[in-house]
C-alpha positions in Angstrom: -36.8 -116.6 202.9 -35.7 -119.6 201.6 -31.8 -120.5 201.1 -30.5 -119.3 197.8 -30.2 -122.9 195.2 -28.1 -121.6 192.2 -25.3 -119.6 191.7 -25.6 -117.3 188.6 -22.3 -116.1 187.3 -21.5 -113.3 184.6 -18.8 -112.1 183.1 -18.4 -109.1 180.9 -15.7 -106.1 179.7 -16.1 -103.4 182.8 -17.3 -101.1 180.7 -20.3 -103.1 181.1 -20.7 -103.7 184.9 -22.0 -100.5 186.1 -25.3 -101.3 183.7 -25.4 -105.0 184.8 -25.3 -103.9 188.5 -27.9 -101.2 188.0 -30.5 -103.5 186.1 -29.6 -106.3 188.7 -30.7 -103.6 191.9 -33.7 -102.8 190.3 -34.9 -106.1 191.4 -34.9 -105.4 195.2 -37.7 -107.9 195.4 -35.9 -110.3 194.6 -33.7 -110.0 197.6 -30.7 -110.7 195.3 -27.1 -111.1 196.9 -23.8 -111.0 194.8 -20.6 -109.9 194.4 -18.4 -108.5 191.7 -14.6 -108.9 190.6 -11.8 -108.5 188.3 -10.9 -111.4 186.6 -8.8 -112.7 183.3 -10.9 -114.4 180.7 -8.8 -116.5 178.1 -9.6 -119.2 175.3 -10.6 -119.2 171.8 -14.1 -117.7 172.5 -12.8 -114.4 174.7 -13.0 -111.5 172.3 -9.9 -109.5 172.9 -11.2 -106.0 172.6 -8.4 -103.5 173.8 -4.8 -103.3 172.0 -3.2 -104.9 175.7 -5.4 -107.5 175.3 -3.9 -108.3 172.4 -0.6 -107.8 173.6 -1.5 -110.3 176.8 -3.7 -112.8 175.1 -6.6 -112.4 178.0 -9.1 -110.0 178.2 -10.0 -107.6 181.6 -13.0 -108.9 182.8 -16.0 -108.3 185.6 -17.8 -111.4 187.1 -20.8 -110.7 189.2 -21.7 -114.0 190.9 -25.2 -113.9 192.7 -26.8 -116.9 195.0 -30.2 -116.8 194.5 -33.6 -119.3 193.7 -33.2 -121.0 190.1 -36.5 -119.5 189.3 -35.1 -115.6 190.5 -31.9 -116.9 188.3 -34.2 -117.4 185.6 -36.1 -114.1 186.1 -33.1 -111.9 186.3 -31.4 -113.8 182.7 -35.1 -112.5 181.1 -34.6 -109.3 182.8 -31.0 -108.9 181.7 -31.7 -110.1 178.0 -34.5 -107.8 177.9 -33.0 -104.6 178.6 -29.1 -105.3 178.1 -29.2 -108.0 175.1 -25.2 -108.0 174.0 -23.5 -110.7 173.6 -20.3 -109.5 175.2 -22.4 -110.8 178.6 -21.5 -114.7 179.5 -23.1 -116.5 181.9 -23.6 -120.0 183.1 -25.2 -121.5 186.4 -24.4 -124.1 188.7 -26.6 -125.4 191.8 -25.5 -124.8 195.6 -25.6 -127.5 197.8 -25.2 -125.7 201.0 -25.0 -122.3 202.4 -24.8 -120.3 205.3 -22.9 -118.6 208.0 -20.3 -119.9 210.4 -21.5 -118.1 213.2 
């Protein structure tokens, strides 16, 4: 398989995640890899959704980053607009110039 190109990245409220990480399994043949975490989102364009966030001024967050083939990254955006379209999901992409393992 060739090495993974682009790093796809997504962030949404956790209420969200569980859905996102379903729809992105059903792709098995894509031979996806990610990982998910909590993170703070801030800045003008964060909607602040529960009364803390308020409180705070940063919204409770999942990012899901995934290394895969621009292409698959391109495949699994359609997929993800398709079945999940809401706009609480942000994403952006960046290339990967190298991967691997260390041993």
């Amino acid at each position: 398989m060739p090495a993974p190109d682009t790093c796809l990245n997504l962030v949404m409220p956790s209420a969200l995640a569980g859905d996102v990480v379903d729809l992105l399994l059903d792709h098995a043949e894509l031979q996806i890899s990610f990982a998910s975490f909590p993170v703070s989102a801030h800045g003008a364009d964060v909607a602040l959704v529960e009364p803390s966030e308020h409180v705070s001024g940063q919204a409770s967050r999942i990012q899901i980053q995934l290394l895969l083939r621009r292409e698959d990254a391109e495949t699994v955006l359609g997929h993800l607009k398709a079945q999940l379209p809401n706009p609480m999901v942000f994403y952006w992409s960046m290339p990967i110039l190298s991967s691997g393992r260390l041993g």
